[in-house]
N, C-alpha and C positions, 0 to 999 in steps of 0.2 A: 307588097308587104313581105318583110322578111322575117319568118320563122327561127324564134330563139329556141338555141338548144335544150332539152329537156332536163330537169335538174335531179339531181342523184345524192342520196345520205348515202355515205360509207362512216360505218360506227366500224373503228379497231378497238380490239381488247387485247394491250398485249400481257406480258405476262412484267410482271413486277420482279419478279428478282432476277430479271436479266438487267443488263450493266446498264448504264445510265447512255453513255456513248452508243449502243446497238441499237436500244429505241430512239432514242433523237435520228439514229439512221436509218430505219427504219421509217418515219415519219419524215422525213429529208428527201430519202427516194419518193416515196411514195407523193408528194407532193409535186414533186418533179416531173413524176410520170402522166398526173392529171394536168399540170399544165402543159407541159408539151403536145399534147391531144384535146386539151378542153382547157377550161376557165375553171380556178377554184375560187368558190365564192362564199366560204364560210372554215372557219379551222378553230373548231372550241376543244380547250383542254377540261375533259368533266373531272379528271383524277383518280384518286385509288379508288376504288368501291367494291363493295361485297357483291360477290356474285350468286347467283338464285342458287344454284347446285354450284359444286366443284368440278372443274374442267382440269384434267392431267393433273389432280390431286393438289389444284389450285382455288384457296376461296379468295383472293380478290384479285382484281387485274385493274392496268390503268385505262382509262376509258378515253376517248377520241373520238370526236363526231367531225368529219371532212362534208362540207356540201361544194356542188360541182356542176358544170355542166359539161355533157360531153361533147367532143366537138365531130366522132367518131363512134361507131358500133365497137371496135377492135381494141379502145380501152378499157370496157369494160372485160372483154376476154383476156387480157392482159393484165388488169390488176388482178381480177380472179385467179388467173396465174400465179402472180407474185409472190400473193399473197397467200397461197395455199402452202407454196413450199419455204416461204418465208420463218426461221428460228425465231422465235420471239411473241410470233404471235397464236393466241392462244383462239380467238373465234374474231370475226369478222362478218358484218353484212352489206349489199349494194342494195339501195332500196331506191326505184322511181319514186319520185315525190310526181303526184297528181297537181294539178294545175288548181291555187288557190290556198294549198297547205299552209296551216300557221305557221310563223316562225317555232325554231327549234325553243325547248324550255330553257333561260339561261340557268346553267345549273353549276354552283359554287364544284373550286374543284377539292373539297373537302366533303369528306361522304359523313360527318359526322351530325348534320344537318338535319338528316331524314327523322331522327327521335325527338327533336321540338317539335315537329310537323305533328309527328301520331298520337303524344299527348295531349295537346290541342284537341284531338279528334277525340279522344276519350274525355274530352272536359265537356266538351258539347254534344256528346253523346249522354253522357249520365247526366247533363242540366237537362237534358228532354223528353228524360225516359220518365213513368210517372213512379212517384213514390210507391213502395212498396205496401203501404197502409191506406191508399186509397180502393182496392178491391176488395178488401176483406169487410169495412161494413158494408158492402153493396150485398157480399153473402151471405152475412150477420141477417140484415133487413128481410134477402127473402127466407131464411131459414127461420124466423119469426113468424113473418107471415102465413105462412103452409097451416092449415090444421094438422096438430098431432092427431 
């Protein structure tokens, strides 16, 4: 029985206000390089999004999630490479996916999404919180009952 290679997220973040041409090359190489050495088996564009903190005085960058298998120990030292002295890109991760992992979230490549979600959250939050007038005659009741 033969042993399929292990599968790997590579997330880039590169940096948005570099040219449109350098990221597509960017993303060009880099693809290249995974499959020359391994299988790419996934290439989702997430798009601009707001980043948690600012990186090189950057809040949002474009997002890329690469899944892969390697076919080689020496690409991952080699995109780590790349990518480190690579212009353009702002953070990047190599992450082993464990055996059984969900598929990745499909995630629109418009970040302006995420505020219908949190509203939602606050509408089903306040439907289940209890009214505000439901404790106070429970304190009513025992503040009656007590002997003065």
């Amino acid at each position: 029985m033969t042993e399929t290679a292990p599968t790997y997220d590579l997330v880039l973040l590169l940096d948005p206000q570099a040219e449109p041409d350098a990221r597509a090359k960017i993303l060009d190489d880099t693809r290249a390089q995974i499959a020359g050495q391994g299988e790419l088996v996934r290439d989702n564009d997430w798009g601009d999004r707001a980043l948690a903190y600012p990186i090189d005085r950057h809040a949002n960058a474009q997002y890329h999630l690469l899944q892969f298998h390697a076919g080689t120990p020496a690409l991952l030292s080699e995109l780590d490479r790349t990518l480190r002295i690579t212009d353009g890109v702002l953070r990047f991760r190599i992450v082993k996916l464990a055996p059984g992992t969900p598929e990745p979230p499909d995630m629109p490549a418009s970040a302006g999404t995420g505020t219908a979600g949190g509203s939602a959250h606050h509408a089903r939050h306040d439907e289940a919180a209890p009214s505000p007038a439901s404790p106070a005659p429970v304190a009513e009741e025992l503040a009656v009952s007590e002997p003065a």
